[in-house]
C-alpha positions as a printed Julia matrix, in Angstrom:
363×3 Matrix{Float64}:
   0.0    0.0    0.0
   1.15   3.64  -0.86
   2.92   5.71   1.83
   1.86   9.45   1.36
   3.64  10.62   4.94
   7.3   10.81   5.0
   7.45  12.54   8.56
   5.5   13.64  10.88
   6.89  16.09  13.78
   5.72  17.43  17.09
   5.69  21.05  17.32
   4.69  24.35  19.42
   1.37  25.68  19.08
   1.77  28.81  17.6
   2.96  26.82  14.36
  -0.58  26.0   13.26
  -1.73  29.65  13.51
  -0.44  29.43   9.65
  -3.7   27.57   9.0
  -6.52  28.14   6.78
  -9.02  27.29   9.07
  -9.71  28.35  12.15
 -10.41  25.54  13.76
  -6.91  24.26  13.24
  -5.47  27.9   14.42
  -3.46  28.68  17.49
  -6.24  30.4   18.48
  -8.48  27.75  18.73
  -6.06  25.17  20.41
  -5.23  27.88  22.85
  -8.99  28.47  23.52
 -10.28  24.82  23.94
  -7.57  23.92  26.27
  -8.92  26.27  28.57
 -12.03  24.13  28.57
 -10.78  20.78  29.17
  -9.03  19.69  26.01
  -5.26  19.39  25.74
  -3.84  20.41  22.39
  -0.82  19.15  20.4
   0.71  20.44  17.48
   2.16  18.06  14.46
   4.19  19.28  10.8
   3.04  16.89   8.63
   5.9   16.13   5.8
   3.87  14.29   2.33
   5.9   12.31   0.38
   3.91  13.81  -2.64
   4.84  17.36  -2.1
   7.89  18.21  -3.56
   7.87  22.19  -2.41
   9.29  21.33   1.42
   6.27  22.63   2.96
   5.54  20.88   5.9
   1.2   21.15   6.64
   0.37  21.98  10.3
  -1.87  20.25  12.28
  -3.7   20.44  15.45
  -5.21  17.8   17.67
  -7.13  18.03  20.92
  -7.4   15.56  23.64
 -10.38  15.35  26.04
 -10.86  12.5   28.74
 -13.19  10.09  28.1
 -13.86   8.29  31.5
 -11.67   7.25  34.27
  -8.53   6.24  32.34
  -9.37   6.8   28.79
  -9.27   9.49  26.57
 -10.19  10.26  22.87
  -8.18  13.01  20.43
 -10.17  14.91  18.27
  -8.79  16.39  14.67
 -11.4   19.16  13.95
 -11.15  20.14   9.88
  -7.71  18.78   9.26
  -5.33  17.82   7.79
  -5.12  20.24   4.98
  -3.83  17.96   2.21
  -1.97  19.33  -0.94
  -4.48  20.49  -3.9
  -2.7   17.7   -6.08
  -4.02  14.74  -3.53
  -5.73  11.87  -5.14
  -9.05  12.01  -4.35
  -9.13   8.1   -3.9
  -6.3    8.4   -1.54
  -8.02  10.55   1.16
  -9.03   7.98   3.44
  -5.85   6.06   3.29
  -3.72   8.79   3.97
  -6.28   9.44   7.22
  -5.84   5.71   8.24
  -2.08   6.26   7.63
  -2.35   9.53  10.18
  -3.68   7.67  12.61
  -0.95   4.65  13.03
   1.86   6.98  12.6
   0.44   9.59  15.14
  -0.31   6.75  17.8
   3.28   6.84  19.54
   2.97  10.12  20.19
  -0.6   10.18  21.94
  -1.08   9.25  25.75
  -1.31   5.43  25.88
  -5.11   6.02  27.43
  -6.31   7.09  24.05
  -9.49   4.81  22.88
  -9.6    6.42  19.18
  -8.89   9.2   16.96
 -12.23  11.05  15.69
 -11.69  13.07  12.27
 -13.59  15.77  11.06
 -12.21  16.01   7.64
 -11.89  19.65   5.65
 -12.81  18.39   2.11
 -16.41  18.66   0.92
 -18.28  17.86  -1.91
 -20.79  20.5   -3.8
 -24.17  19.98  -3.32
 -25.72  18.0   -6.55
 -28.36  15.23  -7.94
 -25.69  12.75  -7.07
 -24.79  13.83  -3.84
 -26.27  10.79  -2.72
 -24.11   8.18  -4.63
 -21.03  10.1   -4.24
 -21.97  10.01  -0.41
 -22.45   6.66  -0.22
 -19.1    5.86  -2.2
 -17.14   8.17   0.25
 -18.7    6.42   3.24
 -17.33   2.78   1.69
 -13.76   4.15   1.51
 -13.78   4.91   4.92
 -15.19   1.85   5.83
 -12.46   0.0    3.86
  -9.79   1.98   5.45
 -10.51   0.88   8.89
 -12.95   3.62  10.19
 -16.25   3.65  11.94
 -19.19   6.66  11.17
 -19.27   8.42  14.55
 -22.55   8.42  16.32
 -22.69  12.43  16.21
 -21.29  15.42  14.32
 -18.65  17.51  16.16
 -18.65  20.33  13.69
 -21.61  20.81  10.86
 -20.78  18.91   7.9
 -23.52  20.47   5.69
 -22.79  24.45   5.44
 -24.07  27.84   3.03
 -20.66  29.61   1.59
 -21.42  32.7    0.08
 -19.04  33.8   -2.45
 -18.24  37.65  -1.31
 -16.03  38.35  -4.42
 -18.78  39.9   -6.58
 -20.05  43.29  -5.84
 -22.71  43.83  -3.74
 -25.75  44.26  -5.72
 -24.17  41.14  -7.22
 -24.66  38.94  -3.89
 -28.08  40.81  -3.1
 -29.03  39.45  -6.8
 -28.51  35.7   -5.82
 -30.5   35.59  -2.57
 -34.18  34.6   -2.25
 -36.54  37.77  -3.58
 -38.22  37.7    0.12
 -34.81  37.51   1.69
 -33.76  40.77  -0.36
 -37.46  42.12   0.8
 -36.23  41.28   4.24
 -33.51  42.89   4.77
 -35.11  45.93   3.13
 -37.58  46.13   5.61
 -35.75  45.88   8.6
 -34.65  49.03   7.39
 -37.17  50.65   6.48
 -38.26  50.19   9.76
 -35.55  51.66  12.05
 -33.69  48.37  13.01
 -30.06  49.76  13.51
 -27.13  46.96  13.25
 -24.23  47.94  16.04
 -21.05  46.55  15.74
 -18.91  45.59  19.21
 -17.38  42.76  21.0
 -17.0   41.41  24.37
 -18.65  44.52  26.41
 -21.99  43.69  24.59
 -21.91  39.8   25.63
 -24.58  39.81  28.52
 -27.17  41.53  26.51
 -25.94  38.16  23.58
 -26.39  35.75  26.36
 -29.76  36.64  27.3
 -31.0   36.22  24.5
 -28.72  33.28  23.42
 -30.36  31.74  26.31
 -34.17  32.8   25.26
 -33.21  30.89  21.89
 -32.08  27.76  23.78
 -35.37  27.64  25.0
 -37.53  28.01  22.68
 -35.77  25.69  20.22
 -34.19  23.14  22.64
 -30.46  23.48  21.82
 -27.64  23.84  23.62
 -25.45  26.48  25.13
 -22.35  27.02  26.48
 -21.58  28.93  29.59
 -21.07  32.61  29.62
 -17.43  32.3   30.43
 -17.41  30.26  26.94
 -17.48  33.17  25.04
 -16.26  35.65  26.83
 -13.07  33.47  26.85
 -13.21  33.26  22.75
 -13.16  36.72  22.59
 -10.29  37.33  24.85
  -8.24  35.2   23.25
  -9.2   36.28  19.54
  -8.32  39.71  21.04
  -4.83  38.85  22.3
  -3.57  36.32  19.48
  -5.13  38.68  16.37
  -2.42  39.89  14.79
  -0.42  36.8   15.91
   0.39  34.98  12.17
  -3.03  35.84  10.53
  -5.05  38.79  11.77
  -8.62  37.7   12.89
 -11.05  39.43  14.33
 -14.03  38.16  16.5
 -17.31  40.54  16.11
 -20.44  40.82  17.9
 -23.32  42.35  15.64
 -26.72  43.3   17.68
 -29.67  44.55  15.7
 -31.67  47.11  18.22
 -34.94  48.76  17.51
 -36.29  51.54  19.99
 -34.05  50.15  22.69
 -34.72  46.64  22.0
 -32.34  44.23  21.55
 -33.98  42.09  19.05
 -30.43  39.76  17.72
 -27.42  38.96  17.88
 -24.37  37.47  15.83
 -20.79  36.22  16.46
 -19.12  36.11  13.39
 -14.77  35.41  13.21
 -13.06  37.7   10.12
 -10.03  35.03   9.29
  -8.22  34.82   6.17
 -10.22  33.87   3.33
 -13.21  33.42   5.53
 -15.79  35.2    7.68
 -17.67  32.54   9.81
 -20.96  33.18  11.31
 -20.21  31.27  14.45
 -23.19  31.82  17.19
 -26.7   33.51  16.3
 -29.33  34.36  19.01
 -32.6   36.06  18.79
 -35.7   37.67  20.87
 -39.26  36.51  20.51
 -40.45  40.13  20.33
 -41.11  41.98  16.87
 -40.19  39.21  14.53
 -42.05  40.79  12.25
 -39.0   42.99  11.67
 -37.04  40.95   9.81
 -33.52  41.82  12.42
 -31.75  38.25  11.57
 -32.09  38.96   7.72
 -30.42  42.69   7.73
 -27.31  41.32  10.61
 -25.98  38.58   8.08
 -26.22  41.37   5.45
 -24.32  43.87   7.26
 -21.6   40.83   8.43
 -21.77  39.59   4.58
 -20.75  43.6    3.98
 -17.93  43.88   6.48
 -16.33  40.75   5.49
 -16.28  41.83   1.93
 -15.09  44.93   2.66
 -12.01  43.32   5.46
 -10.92  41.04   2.33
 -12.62  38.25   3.11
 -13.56  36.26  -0.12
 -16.04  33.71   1.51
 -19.19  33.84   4.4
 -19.76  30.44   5.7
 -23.34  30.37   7.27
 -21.7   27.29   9.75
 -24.48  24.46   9.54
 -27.91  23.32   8.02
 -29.35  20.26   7.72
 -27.93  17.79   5.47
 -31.23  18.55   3.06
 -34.83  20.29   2.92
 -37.01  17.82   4.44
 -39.76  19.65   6.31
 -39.87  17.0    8.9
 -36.07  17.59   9.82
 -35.88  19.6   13.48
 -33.97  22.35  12.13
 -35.77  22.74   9.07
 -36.34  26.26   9.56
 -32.58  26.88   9.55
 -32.08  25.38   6.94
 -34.82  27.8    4.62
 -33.24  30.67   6.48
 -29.67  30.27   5.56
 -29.94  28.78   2.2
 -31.97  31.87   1.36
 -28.79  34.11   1.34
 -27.64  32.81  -2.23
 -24.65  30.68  -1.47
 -23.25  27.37  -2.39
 -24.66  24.25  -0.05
 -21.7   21.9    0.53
 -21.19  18.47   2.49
 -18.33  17.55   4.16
 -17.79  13.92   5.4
 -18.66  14.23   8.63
 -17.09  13.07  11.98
 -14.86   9.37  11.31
 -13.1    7.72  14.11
 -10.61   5.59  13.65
 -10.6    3.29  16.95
  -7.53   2.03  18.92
  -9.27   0.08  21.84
 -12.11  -1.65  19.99
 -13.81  -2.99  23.44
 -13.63   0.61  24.31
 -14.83   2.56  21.64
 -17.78   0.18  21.07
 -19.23   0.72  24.51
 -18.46   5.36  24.04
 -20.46   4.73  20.53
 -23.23   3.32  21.91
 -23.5    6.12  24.96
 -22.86   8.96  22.8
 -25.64   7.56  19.99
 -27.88   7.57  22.97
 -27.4   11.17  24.12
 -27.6   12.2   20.44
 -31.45  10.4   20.36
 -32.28  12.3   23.52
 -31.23  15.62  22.18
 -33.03  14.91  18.52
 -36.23  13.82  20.63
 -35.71  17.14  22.47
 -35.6   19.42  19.58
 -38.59  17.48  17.61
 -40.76  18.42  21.31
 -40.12  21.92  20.25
């Protein structure tokens, strides 16, 4: 079988701030470790890339139970643009034996979440399915739940304005007008603006029966973002509020990095929906990332399609309305080191995720 690494060595942190995504950054190592996670940082040397270019890479580490632990590899690795595309999984399965020696001895497997997608198409479907076999073939096992969205909206920001506004939905252009028409202002600010986010953050919890991190969660993002922006890449974390007569009526966390703005955390009020706020704060990010450089605005999850039935359908309708491009990455594959182990995490984690889909189906 074909050897595509020719070395792999461990490195500081602050090497992987070179990164095109963020969730391979510095930034973000720096930031989950101070929420339980441990991060390492790996140059990856291919044996197909002739440049000398060595690809960083980030992994976390989280305990699992008493004595065991799982690493997590969260969009990565970046593999060169010349990679066979029937090579992908092997060269994953190859990553995970060759980074084994240098993870604890405690670790039950190795959960990918890898960065290559596929365009959203009539053959989706069979292309899906043909992924999912080469995975299967190379020794890995479908994880029982998503760590990061696999199914996203990226709207190109390269073409002017009135260009974007063109592609999106007639009643989402109608939207955003009216929110304007009718006094909604958009401020722009960060961390001092965070309790006024997390109220209502927590009033959207709530009502559709997600999720939420604690308050220290995000203040700590945007301390960090704020001390390690200029550090490599500049990137800039942003809280946009919509406010009509004094009302807080949204919010949205959006990261400015590189190539891409990333709409990270939305929240909104159950009062005056009827304005439209949600529609004219993605506009005015869409704006300001086009306007910082930024060439792509990733919408950061929908379901994997438009069936009515799905819990989140209502996302999805409300960010696929913007105009962009609906992709599908793989999905989170784990690639298990204590079999015994692993079988026994699958089956509790596939139980949580049933609880939490029966959850958000009650709403």
């Amino acid at each position: 079988m074909q050897e595509y690494i020719r070395e792999i060595t461990e490195t500081d942190l602050e090497v992987c701030e070179s990164a095109e995504s963020f969730l391979q950054s510095a930034m973000w190592g720096e930031f989950k470790s101070r929420f339980g996670w441990k991060a390492y940082a790996f140059l990856i040397d291919w044996s197909s890339d002739n440049t000398g270019q060595k690809i960083p890479l980030l992994l976390l580490s989280r305990r699992l139970a008493p004595g065991f632990s799982f690493v997590y590899i969260p969009w990565g690795p970046i593999l060169p643009a010349d990679f066979p595309a029937d090579g992908k999984t092997q060269v994953l399965a190859e990553l995970a034996k060759k980074l084994k020696p240098f993870l604890p001895r405690n670790v039950v497997f190795l959960r990918f979440d890898p960065p290559w997608y596929n365009v959203d198409s009539e053959d989706f479907v069979a292309v899906s399915k043909n992924e999912s076999a080469m995975f299967q073939d190379a020794g890995f096992l479908r994880a029982a739940a998503d760590i990061q969205p696999p199914d996203t909206v990226l709207v190109n920001l390269v073409p002017s304005c009135e260009e974007i506004l063109s592609l999106m939905k007639p009643k989402w252009r109608y939207n955003i007008s009216l929110a304007a028409k009718k006094g909604v202002q958009v401020k722009t600010g960060g961390a001092q603006e965070l309790e006024t986010f997390y109220s209502l953050l927590k009033e959207t919890a709530v009502r559709d029966g997600i999720a939420v991190h604690s308050f220290d969660y995000y203040k700590t993002l945007f301390e960090i973002c704020a001390e390690q922006g200029k550090n490599g890449k500049e990137q800039i974390l942003r809280l946009y509020t919509a406010v009509h007569e004094g009302d807080t009526l949204a919010g949205i966390v959006v990261l400015f990095r590189g190539k891409y703005a990333i709409y990270l955390y939305g929240a909104s009020s159950g009062e005056k929906r009827n304005l439209m706020a949600p529609y004219v704060l993605q506009w005015r990010a869409m704006q300001d990332a086009k306007e910082a450089g930024c060439q792509f605005y990733d919408l950061f999850g929908i379901p994997p399609d438009d069936d009515p039935n799905h819990p989140m359908a209502g996302l999805y309708r409300f960010k696929t309305g913007f105009g962009g491009q609906i992709i599908h990455r793989p999905g989170s594959w784990d690639y298990p080191y204590k079999r015994a182990v692993y079988a026994l995490f699958n089956f509790a984690e596939a139980f949580r995720k049933k609880l939490r889909d029966k959850k958000k189906k009650r709403k």
